[in-house]
PDB file with one MODEL, atoms N, CA, C and O in Angstrom:
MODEL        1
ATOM      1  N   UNK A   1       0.842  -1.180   0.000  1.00  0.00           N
ATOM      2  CA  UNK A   1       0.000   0.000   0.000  1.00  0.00           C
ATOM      3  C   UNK A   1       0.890   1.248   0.000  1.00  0.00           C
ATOM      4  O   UNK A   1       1.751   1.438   0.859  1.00  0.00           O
ATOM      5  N   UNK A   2       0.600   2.200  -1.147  1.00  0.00           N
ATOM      6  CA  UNK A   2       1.514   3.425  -1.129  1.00  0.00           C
ATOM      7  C   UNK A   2       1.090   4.298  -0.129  1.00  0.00           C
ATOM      8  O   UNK A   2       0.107   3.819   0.436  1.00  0.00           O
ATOM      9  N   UNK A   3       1.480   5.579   0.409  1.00  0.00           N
ATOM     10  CA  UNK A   3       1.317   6.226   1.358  1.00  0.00           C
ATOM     11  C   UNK A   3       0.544   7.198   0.652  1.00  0.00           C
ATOM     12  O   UNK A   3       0.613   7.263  -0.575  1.00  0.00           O
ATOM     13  N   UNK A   4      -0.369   8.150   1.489  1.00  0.00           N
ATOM     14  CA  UNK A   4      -1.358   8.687   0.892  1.00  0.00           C
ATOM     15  C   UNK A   4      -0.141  10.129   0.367  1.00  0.00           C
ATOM     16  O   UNK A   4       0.982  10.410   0.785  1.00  0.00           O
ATOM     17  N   UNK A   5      -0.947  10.723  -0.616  1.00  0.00           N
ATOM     18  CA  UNK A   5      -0.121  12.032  -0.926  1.00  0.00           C
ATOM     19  C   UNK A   5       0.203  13.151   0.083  1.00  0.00           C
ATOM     20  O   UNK A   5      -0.553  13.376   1.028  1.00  0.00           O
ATOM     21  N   UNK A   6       1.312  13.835  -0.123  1.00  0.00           N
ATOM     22  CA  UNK A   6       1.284  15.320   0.868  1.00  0.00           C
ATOM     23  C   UNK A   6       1.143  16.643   0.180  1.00  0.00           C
ATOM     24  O   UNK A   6       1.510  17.014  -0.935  1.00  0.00           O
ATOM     25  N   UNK A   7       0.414  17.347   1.301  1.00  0.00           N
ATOM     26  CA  UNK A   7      -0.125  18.643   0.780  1.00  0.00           C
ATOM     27  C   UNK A   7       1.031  18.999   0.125  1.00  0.00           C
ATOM     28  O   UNK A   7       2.159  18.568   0.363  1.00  0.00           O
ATOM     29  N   UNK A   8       0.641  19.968  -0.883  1.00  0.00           N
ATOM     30  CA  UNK A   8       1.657  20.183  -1.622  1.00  0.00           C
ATOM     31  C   UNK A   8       1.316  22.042  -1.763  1.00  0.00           C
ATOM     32  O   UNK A   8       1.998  22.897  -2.328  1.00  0.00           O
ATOM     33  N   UNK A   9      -0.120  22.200  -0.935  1.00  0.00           N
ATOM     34  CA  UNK A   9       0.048  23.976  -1.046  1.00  0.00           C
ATOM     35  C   UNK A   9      -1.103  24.178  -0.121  1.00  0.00           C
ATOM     36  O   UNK A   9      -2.054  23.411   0.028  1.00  0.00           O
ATOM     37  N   UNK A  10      -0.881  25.353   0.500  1.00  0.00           N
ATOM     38  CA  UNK A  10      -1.703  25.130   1.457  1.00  0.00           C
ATOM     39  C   UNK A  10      -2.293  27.190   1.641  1.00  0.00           C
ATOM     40  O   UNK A  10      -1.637  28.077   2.187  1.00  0.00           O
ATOM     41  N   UNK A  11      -3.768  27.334   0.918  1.00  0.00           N
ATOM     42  CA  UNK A  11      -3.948  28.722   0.818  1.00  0.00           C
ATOM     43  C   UNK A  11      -4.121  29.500   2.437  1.00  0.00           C
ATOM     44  O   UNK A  11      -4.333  28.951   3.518  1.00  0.00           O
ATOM     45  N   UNK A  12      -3.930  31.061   2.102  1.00  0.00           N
ATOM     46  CA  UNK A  12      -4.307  31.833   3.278  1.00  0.00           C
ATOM     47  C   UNK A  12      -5.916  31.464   3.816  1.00  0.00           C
ATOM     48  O   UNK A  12      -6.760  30.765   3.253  1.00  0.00           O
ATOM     49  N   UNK A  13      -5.970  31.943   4.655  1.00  0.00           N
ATOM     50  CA  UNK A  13      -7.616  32.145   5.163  1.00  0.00           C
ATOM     51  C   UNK A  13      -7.828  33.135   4.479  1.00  0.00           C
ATOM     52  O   UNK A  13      -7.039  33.739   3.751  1.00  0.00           O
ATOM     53  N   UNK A  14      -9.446  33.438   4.796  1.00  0.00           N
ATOM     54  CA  UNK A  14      -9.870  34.900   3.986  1.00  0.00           C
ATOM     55  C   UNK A  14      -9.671  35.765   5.045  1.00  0.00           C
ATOM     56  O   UNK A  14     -10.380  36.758   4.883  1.00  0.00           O
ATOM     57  N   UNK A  15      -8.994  35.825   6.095  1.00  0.00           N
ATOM     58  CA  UNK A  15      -8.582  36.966   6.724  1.00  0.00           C
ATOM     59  C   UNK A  15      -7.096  37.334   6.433  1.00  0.00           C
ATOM     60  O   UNK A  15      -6.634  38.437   6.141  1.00  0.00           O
ATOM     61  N   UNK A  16      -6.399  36.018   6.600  1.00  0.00           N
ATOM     62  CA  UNK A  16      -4.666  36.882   5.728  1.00  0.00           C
ATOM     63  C   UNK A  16      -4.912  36.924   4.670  1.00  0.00           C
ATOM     64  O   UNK A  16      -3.911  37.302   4.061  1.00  0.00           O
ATOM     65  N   UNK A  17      -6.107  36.659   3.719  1.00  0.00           N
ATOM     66  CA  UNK A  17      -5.459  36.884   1.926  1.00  0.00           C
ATOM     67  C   UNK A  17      -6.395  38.259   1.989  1.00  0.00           C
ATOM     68  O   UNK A  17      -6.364  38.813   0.890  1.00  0.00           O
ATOM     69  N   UNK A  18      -7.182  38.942   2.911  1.00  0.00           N
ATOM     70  CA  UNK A  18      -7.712  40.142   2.801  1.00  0.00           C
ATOM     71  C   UNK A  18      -6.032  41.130   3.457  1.00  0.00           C
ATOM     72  O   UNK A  18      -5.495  41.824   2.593  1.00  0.00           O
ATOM     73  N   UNK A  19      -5.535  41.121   4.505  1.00  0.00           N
ATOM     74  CA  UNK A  19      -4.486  41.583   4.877  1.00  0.00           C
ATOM     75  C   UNK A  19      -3.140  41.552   4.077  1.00  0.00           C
ATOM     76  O   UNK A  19      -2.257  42.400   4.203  1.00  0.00           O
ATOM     77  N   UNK A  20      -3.086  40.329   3.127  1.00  0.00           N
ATOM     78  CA  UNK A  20      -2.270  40.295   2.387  1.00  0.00           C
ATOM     79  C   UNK A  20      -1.961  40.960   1.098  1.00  0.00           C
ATOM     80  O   UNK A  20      -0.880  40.997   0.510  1.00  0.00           O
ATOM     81  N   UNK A  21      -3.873  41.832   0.533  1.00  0.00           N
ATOM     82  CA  UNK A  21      -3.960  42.218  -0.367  1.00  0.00           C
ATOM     83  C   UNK A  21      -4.122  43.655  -1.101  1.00  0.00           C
ATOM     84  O   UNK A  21      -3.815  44.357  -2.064  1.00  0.00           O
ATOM     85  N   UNK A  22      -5.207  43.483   0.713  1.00  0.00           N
ATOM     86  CA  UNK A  22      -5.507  45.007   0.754  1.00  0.00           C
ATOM     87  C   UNK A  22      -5.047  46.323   1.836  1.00  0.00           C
ATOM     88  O   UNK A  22      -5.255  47.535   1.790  1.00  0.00           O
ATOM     89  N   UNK A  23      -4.098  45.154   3.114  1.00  0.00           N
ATOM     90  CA  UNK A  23      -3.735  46.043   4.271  1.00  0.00           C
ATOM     91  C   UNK A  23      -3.088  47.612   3.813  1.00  0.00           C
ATOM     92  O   UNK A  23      -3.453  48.440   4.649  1.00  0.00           O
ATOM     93  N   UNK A  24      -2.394  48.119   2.925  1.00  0.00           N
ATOM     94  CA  UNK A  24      -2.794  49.617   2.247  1.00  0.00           C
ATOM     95  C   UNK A  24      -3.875  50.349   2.820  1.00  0.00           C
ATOM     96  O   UNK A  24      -3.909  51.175   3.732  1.00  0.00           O
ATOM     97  N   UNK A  25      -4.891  49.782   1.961  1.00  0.00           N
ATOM     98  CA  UNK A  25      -5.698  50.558   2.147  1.00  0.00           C
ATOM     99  C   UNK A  25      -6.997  50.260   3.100  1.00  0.00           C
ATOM    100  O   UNK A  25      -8.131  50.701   2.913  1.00  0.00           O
ATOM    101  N   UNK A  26      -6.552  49.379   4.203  1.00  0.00           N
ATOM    102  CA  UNK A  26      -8.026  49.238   5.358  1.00  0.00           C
ATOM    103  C   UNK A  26      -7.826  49.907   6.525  1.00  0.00           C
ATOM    104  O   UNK A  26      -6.862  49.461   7.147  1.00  0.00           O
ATOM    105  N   UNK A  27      -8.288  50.653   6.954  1.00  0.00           N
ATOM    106  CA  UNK A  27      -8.558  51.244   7.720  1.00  0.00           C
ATOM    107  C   UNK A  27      -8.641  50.381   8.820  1.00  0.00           C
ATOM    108  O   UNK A  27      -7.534  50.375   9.358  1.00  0.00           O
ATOM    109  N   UNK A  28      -9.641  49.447   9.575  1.00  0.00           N
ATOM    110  CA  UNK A  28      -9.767  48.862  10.426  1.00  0.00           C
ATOM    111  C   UNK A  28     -10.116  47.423  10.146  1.00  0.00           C
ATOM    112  O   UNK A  28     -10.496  46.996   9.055  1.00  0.00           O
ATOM    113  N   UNK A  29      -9.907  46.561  11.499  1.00  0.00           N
ATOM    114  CA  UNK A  29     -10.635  45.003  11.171  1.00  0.00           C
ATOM    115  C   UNK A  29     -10.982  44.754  12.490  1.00  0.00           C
ATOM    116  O   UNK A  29     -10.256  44.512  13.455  1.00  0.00           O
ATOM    117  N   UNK A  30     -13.024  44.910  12.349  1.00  0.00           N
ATOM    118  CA  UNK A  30     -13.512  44.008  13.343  1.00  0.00           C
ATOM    119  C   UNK A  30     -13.281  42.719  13.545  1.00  0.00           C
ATOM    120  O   UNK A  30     -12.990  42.040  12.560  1.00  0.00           O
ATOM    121  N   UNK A  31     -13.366  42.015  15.023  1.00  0.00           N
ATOM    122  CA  UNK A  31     -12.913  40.595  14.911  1.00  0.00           C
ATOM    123  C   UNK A  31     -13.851  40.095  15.845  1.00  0.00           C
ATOM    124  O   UNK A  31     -14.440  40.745  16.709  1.00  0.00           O
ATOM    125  N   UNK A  32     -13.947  38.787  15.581  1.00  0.00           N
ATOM    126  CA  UNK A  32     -15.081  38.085  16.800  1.00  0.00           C
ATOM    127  C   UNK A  32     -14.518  37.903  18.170  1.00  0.00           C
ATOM    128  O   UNK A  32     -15.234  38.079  19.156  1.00  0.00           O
ATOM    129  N   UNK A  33     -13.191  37.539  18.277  1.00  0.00           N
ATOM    130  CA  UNK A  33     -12.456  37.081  19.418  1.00  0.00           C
ATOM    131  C   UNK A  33     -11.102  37.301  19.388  1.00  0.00           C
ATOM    132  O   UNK A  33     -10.587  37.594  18.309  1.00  0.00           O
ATOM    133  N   UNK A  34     -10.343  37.200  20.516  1.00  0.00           N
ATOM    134  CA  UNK A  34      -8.954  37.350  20.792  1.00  0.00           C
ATOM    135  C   UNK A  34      -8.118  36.218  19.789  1.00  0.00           C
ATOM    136  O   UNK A  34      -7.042  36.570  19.305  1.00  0.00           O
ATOM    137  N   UNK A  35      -8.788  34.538  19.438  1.00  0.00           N
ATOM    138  CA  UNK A  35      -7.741  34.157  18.840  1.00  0.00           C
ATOM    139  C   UNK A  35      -7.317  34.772  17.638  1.00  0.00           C
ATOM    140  O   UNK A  35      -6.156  34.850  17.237  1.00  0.00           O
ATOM    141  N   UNK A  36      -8.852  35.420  16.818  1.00  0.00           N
ATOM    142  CA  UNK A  36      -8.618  35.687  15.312  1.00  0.00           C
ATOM    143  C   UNK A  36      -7.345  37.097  15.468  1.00  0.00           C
ATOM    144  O   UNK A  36      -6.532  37.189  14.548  1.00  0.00           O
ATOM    145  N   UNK A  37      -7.260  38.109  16.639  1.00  0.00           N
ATOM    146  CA  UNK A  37      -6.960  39.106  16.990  1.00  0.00           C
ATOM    147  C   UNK A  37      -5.396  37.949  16.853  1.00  0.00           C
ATOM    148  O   UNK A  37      -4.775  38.019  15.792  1.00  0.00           O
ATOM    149  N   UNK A  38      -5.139  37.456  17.403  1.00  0.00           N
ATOM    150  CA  UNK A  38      -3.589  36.487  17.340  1.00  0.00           C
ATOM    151  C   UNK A  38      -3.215  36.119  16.159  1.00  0.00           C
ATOM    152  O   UNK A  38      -2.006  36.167  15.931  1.00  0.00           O
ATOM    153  N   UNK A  39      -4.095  35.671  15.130  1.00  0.00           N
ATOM    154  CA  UNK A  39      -3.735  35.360  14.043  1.00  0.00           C
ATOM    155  C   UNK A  39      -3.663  36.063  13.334  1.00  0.00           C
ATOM    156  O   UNK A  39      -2.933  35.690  12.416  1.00  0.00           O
ATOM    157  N   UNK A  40      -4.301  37.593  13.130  1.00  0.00           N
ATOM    158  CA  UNK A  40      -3.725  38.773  12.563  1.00  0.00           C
ATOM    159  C   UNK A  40      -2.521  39.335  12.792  1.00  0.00           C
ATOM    160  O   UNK A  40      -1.856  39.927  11.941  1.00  0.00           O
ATOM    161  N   UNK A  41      -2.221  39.165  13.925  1.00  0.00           N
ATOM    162  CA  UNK A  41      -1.135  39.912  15.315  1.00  0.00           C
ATOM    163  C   UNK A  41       0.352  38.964  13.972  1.00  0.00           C
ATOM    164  O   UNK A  41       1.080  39.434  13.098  1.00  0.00           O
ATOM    165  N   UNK A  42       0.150  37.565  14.510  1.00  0.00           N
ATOM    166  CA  UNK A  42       1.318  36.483  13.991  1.00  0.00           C
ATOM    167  C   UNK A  42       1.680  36.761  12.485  1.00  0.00           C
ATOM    168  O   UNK A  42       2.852  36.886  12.130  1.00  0.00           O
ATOM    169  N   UNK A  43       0.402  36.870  11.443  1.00  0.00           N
ATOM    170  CA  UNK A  43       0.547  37.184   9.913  1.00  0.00           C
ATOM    171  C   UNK A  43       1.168  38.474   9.722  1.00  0.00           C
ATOM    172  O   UNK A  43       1.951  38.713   8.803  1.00  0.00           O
ATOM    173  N   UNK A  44       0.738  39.463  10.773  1.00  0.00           N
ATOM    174  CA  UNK A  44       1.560  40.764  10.726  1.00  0.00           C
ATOM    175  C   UNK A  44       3.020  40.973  10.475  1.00  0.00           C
ATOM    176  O   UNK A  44       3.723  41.501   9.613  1.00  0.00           O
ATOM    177  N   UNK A  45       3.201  40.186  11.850  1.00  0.00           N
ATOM    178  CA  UNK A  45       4.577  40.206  12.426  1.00  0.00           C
ATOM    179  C   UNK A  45       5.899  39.161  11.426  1.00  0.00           C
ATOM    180  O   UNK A  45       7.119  39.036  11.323  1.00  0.00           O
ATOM    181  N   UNK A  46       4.739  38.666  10.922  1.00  0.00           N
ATOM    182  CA  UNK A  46       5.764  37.657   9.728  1.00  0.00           C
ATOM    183  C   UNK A  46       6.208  38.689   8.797  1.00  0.00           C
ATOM    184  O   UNK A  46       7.280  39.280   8.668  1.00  0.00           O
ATOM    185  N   UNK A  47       4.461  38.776   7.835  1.00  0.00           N
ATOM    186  CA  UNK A  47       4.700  39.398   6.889  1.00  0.00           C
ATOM    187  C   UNK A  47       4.555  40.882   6.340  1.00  0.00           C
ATOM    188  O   UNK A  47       4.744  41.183   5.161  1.00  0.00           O
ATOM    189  N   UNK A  48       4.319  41.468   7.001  1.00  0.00           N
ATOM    190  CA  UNK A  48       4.139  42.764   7.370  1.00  0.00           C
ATOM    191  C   UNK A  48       4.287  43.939   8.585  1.00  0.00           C
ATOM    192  O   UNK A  48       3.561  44.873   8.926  1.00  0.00           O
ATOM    193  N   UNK A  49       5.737  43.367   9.123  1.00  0.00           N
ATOM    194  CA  UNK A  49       6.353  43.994  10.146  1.00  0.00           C
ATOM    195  C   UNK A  49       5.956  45.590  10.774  1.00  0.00           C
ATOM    196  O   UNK A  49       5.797  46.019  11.917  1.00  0.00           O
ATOM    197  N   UNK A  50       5.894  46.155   9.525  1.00  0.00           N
ATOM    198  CA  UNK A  50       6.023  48.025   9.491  1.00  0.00           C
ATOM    199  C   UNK A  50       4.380  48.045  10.134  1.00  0.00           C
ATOM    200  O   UNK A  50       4.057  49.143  10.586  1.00  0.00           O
ATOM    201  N   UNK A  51       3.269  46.894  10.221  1.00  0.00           N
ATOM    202  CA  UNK A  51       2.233  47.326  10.358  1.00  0.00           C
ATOM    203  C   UNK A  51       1.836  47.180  12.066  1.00  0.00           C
ATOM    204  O   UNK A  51       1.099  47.908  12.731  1.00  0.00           O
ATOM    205  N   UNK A  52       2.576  46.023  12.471  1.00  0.00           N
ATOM    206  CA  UNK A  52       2.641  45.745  13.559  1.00  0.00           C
ATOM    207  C   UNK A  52       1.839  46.745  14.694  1.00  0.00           C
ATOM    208  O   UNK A  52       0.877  46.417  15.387  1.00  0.00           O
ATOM    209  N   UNK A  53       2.351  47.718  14.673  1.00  0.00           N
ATOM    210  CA  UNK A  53       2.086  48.693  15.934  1.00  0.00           C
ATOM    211  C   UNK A  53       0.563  49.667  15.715  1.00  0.00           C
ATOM    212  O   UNK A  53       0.053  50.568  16.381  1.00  0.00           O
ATOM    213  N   UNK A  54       0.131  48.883  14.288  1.00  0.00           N
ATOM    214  CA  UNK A  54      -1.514  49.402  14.067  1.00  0.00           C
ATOM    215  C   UNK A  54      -2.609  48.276  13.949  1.00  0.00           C
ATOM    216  O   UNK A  54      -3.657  48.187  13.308  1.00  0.00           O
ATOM    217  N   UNK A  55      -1.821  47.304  14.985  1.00  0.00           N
ATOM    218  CA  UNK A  55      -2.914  46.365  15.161  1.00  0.00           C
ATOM    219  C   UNK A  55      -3.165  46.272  16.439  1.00  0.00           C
ATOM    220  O   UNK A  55      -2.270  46.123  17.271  1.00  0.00           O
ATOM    221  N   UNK A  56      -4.470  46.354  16.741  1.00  0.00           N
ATOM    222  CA  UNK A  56      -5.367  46.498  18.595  1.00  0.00           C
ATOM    223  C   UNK A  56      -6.339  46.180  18.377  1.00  0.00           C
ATOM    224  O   UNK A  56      -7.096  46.178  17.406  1.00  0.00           O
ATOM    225  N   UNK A  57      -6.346  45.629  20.174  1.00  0.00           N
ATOM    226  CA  UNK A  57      -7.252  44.593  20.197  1.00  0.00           C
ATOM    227  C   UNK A  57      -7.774  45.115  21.378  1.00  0.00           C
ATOM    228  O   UNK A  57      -7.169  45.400  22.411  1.00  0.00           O
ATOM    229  N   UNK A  58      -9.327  45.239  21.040  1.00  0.00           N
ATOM    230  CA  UNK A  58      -9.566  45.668  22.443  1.00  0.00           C
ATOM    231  C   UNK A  58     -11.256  44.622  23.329  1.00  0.00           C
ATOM    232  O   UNK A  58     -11.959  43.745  22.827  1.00  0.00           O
ATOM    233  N   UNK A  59     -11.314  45.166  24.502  1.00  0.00           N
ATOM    234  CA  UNK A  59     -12.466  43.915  25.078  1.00  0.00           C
ATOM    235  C   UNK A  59     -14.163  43.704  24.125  1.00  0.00           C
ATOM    236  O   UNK A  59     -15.067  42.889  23.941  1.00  0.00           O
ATOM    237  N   UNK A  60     -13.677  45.216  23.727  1.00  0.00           N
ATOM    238  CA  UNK A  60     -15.491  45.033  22.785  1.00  0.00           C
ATOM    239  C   UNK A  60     -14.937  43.776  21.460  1.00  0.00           C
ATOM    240  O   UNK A  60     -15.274  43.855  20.279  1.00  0.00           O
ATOM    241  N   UNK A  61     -14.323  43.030  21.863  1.00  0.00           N
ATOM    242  CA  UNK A  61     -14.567  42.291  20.568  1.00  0.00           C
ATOM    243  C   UNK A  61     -13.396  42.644  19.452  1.00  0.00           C
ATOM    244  O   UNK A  61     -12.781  41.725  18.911  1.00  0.00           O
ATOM    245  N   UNK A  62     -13.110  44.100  19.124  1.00  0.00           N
ATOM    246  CA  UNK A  62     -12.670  44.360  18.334  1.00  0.00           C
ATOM    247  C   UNK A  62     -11.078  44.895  18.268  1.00  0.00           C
ATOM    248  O   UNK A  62     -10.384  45.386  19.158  1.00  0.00           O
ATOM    249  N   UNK A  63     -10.786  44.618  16.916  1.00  0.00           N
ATOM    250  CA  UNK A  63      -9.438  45.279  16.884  1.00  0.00           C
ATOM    251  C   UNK A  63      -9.520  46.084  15.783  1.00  0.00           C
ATOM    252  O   UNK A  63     -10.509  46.265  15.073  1.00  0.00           O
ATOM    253  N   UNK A  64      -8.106  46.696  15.651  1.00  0.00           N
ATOM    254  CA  UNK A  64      -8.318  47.812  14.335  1.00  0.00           C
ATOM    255  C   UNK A  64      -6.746  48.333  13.786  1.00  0.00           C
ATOM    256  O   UNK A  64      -5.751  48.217  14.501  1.00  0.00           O
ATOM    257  N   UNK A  65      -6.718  48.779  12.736  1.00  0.00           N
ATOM    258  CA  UNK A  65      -5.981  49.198  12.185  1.00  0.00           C
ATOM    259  C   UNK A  65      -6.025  50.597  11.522  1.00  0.00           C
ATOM    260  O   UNK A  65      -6.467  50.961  10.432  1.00  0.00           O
ATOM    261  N   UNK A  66      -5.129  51.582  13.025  1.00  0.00           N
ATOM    262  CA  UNK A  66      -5.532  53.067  12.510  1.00  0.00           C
ATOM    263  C   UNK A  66      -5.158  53.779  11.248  1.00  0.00           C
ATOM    264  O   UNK A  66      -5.571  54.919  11.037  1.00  0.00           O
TER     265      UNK A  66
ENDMDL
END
């Protein structure tokens, strides 16, 4: 029995391929919860360093990008 195949590509979510495409020009990003607020925070910090310090997260739920 051969071994099953391996991923061979693996796409963004629609929250990094919106950050990936359009962070220019967005103004802000509501979020449901603190993890999605982490996974913006992490995609930032990879791939978009300079943006880092315009991402917040606050208790209403939301974060933003001034």
């Amino acid at each position: 029995m051969r071994p099953a195949p391996l991923l061979l590509h693996h796409d963004l979510d629609i929250v990094q391929r919106t950050l990936r495409d359009h962070s220019p020009t967005i103004q802000s990003h509501l979020g449901g919860n603190e993890e999605l607020y982490e996974n913006v925070l992490r995609f930032v910090q990879r791939f978009q360093p300079g943006l880092v310090t315009r991402v917040n997260f606050t208790r209403a739920n939301r974060f933003s990008m001034p």
